[in-house]
N, C-alpha and C positions, 0 to 999 in steps of 0.2 A: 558634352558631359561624360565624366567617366561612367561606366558601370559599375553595378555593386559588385561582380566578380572581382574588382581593380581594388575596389575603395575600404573594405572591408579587409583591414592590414593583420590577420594571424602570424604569429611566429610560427616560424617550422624548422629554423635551426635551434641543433640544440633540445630540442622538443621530442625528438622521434621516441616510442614506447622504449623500454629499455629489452635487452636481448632477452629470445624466447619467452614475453611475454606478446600475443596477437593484438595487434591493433585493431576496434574497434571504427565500424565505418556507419554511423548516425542514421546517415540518411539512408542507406540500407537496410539500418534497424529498424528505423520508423518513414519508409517510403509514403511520399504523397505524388500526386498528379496535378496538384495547385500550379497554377502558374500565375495567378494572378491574388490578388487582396479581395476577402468579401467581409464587409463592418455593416452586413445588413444584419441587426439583433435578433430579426426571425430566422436566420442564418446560423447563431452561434450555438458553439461546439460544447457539448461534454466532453471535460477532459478526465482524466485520471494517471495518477502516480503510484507505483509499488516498487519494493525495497530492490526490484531487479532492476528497477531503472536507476538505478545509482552505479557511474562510470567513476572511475579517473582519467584524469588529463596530468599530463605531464609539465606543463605549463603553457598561460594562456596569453596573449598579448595583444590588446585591441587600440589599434590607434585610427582615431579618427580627427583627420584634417592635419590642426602643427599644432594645436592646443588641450587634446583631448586623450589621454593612455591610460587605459588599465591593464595591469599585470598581475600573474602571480605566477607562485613557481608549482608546484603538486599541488594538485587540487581535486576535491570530489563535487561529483557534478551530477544532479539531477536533474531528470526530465521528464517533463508532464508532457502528455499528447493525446490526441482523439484519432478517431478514421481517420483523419486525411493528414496524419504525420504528428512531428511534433512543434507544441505550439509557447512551449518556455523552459529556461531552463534555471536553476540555482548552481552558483559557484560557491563553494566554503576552502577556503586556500588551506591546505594543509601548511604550508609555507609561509612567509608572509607575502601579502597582495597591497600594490598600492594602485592609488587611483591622483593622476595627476591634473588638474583642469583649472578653469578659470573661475570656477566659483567661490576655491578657496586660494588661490595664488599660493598654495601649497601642497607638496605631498603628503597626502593623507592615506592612513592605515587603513586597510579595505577586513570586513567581518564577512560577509556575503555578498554576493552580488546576483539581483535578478535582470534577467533577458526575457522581455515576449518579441518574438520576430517571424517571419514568413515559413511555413516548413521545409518548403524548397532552401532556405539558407541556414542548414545548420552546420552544414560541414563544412561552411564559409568561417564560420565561429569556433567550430571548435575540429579543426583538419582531422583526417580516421589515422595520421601516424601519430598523434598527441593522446587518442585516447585510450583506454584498455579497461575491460570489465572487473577491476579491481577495487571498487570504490566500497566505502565503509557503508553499508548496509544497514548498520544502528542507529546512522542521522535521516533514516528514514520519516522519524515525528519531526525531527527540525527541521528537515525539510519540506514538509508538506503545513507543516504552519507559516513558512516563510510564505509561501503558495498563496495559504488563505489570507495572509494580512495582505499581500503584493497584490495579486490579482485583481483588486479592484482601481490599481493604476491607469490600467490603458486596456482599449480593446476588448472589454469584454460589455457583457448587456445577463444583467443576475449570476455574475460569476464563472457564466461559461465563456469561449473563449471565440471571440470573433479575431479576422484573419488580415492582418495589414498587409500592405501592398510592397512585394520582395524589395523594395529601397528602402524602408523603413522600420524603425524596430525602437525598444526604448533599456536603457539603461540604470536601475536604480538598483543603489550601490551606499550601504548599510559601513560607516565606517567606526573603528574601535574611541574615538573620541563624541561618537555619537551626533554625528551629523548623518544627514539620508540625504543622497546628491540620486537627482531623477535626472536623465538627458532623453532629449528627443532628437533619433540621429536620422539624419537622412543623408543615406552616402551618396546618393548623386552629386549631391551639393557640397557632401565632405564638413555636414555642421551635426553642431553638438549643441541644441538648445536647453540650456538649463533650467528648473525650474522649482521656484525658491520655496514654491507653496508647500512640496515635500518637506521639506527642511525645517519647514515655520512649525509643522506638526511637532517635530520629535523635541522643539524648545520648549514647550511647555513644560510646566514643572511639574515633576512625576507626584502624586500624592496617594495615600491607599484607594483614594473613590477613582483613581485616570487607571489602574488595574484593575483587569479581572476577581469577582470573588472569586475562593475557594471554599472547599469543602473543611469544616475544620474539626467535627466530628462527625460519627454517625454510630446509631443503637441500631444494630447488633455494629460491633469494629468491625472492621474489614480485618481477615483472615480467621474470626472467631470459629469455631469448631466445635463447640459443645451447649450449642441454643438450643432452648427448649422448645417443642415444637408444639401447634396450636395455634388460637388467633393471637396476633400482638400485633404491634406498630413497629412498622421501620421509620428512624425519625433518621435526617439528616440537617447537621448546622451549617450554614456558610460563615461566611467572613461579615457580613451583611446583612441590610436589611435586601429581601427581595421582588421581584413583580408579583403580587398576587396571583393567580389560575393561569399562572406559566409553568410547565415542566416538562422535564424530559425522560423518565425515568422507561430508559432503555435494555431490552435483553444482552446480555453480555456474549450467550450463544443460546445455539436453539433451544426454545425450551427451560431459558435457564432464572426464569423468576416463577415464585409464587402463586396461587390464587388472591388475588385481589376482593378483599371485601366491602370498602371504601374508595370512593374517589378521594385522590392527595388534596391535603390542605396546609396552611400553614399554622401555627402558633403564634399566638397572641404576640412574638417577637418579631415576626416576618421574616425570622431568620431561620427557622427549624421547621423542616417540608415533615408530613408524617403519611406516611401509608398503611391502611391497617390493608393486614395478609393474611393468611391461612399456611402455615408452616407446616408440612409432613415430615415424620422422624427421616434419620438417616438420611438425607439430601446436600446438596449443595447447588446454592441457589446466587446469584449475580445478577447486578446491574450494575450499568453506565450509565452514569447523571452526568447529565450531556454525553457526547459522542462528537464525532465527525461529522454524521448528519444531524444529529438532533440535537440543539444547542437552545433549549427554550427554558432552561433555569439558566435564568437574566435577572440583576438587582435591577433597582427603580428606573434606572436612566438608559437602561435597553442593553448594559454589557455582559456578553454570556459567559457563564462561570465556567474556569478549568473543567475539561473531563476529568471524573474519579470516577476508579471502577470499585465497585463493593461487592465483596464474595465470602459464602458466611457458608457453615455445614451447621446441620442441626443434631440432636442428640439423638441415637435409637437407632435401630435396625428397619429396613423397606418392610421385612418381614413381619413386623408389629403394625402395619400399616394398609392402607392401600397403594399406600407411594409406587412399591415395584409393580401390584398388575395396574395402576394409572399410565404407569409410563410404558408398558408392554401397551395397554389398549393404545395409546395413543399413536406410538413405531407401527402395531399394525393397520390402523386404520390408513395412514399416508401409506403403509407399504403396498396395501389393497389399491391404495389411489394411485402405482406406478413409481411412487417414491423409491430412487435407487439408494438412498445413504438410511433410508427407515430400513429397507431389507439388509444391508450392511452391521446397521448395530441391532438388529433383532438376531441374525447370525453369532455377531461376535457374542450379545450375551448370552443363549441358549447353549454355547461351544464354550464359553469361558466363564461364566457367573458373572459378569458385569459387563459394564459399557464407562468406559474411563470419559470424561468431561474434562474438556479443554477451556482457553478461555482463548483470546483473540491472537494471541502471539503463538499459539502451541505451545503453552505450558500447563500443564498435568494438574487439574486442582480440587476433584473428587470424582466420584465414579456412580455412577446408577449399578444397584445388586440387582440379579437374576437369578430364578433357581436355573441351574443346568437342566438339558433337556437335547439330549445327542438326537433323537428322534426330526423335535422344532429344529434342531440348527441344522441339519442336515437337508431339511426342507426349506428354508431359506437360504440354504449355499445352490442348491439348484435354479432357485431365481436370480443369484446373482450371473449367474455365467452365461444366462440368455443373452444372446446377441451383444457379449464381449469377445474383443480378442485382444491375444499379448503382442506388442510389438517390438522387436529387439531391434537394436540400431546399433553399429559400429564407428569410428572415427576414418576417414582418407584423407587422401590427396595434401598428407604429411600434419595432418591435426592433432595433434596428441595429448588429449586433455589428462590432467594429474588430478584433478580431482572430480566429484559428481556436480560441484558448482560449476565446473567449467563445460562440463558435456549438457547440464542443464539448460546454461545462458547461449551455446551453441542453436541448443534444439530449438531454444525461443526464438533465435533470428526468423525463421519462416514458420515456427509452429506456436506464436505467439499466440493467434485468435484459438489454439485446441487447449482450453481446459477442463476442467470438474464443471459440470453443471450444477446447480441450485438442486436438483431433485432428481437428475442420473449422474450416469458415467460419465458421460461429455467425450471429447477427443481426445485427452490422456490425463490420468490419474493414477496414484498409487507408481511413482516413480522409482525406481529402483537401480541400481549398478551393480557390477558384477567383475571382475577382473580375468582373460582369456588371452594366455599368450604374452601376458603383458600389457595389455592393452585395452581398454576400461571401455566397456560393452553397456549400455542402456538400455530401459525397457519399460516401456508403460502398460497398460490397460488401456483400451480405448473402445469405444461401440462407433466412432467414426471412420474405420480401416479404408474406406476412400481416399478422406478429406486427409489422413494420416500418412499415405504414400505419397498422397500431390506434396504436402508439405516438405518430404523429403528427399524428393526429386527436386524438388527447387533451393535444396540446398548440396554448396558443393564441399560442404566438409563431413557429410556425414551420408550414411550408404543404410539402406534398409534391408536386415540380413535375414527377418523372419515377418510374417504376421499371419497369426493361426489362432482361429476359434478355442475359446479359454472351456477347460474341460475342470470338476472340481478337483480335479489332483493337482492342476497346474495352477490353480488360484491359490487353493492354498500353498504350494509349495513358492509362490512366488510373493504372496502376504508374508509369510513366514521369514523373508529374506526380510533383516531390517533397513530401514532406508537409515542411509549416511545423509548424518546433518549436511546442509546447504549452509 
């Protein structure tokens, strides 16, 4: 029998990244020690996807046996993966992709195409001179929906991802005339088993009940600005009728809904959820009906409605209220509890009169007021710089990144597992660039200066130029530098 080293046919002519853009090598990126398949369900993996797992390939070429070819030519590729590597990935062809095989005895137009496969074989599938950290970033939701509707294909046990055996892997490949062609390959044997039961899904006739509801109003609108604060109801309408004492009405970021005065109900329509709240003047408050994790506003027949975020500001000043010392008590209470981002924005608003509110993307959509208070901020910039330090980093051994996204997705090749923690600093946060010489110098914050040098001793394109305990001239002089969009 061949091996799947042999049988797994990538193109590589023609393919190679194009000049002075770096080739990207996968399984580098996402190293595993698997050698073998494990489909035990108390076995399976959490996986996870973010917008920096989005590559391009240059073009892709999968032939399996004398009856079985998918192509395409530029293409963005994501990759989902857990500890032990990566475990799927999505193709979206920049180009166009076909897919040639015996189910349709025709070439057909390819929209996407999902892969779950061993993580020891990804750079069988997608070679490291085909690929380059260029990929569009903004098909980050298309891609992670693609995730959620795929993944319950093959190999997994409640959506996490169990681990087939390095011959094996599955192909289901989304084409633009609306057929869903699934194959089960096994390259030893060089077959491509098809399977129709995909397919017989997407023939059904689409009708408004085989889609998702949607959200189609909601009291206060989303982006309103001038609510009057107090108790009222936030009511929201779907598309439908929906499941009674199902819902999800989630925070959009910390701290970012209401007091609750009623459990949700629906209206005599079963379509309009109402929640009574307690509105404080001057705020701005958000939620996500549904989410990514929480998806339990579902109409009758169990399909969970689109996420919609709702984000409203109310009318008044914190200072007519209790609103700004609520939110002070509340920053310092987690701050007292060790909380590193509560002592952060109790700083920033004692130093600045407020604390700006984000929502999930990093976009800017009101702010918590503060009175100033040089005294308090200066007593909370002392807490911060407890057992942080700066760490500067440079480029070698002929690396020369042109932007802060390229020295970013560098640093992640071996300092992937150091981030922001949930409630400190973590291993690097507050990321920054700087230009010396000509040559674009990086630098984080970190309270893990251990774990922060191992990481960069194991990588050879980048060199560690400093790491020294964070004093408050150098925090703030290094806060103050603004971070260049990624």
């Amino acid at each position: 029998m061949k091996r799947t080293s042999q049988s797994i046919i990538v193109a590589t002519a023609l393919t190679l990244a194009a000049p002075g853009v770096r080739a990207v090598d996968l399984l580098e990126r996402y190293p595993t020690k698997l050698v073998a398949g494990d489909t035990d369900p108390e076995h399976a993996r959490t996986w996870e996807f973010n917008p920096e797992d989005i590559f391009q390939v240059s073009q892709f070429n999968l032939k399996i046996g004398d009856g079985f070819k998918a192509e395409t030519g530029a293409a963005d590729l994501g990759i989902g993966h857990c500890a032990d590597g990566a475990v799927w990935a999505v193709l979206i062809p920049r180009d166009r992709g076909t897919l040639t095989s015996p189910a349709a005895g025709k070439e057909e137009t390819i929209t996407h195409v999902w892969l779950r496969f061993h993580p020891a074989q990804i750079n069988r599938l997608f070679a490291p001179d085909t690929v380059t950290a260029d990929g569009n970033r903004e098909l980050a939701g298309q891609i992670r929906a693609i995730a959620g509707r795929k993944m319950t294909s093959s190999w997994q046990a409640g959506g996490k991802a169990m681990i087939p055996d390095p011959k094996d892997f599955t192909v289901f490949a989304d084409t633009k005339d609306g057929a869903r062609r699934f194959f089960i390959v096994d390259t030893e044997k060089q077959t491509a088993e098809y399977v129709d039961a995909f397919n017989q899904q997407s023939s059904r006739q689409i009708t408004p009940s085989s889609v998702p509801p949607v959200v189609i109003k909601t009291w206060p609108e989303a982006g309103s600005q001038k609510v009057s604060p107090g108790a009222t109801e936030i009511k929201v309408t779907f598309s439908r009728e929906m499941r009674d004492q199902s819902w999800s009405w989630s925070t959009a970021w910390e701290n970012s809904t209401p007091e609750s005065l009623e459990r949700p109900r629906y209206e005599s329509d079963h379509k309009t959820c109402v929640l009574k709240v307690k509105l404080e003047p001057g705020k701005t408050y958000g939620y996500w009906l549904n989410s990514e994790k929480f998806t339990n506003f579902k109409d009758t027949n169990g399909l969970p409605a689109v996420p919609y975020l709702l984000v409203f500001s109310t009318k008044g000043s914190p200072s007519q209220s209790n609103a700004g010392p609520s939110f002070l008590a509340e920053q310092i209470q987690l701050a007292n509890a060790g909380n590193y981002w509560a002592k952060f924005q109790l700083w920033q608003g004692f130093s600045q009169g407020e604390v700006p509110v984000f929502d999930l993307h990093g976009n800017r959509i009101g702010k918590n007021e503060v009175t100033k208070d040089p005294a308090a901020a200066d007593k909370w910039l002392s807490e911060l710089v407890k057992g942080a330090y700066l760490a500067k980093f440079g480029p070698v051994n002929g690396f020369n990144p042109r932007t802060p996204q390229e020295m970013f997705n560098k640093f992640n090749e071996h300092g992937r597992h150091l981030r922001s923690g949930e409630d400190s600093l973590g291993g690097a946060s507050f990321f920054r660039t700087t230009k010396h010489g000509g040559k674009l110098i990086g630098s984080f914050l970190t309270a893990m200066p251990d774990e922060f040098k191992a990481a960069l001793e194991q990588n050879p394109d980048l060199k560690l130029i400093s790491i020294e305990p964070v004093t408050p001239e150098t925090f703030l002089a290094h806060e103050a530098s603004q971070p260049e969009s990624l």
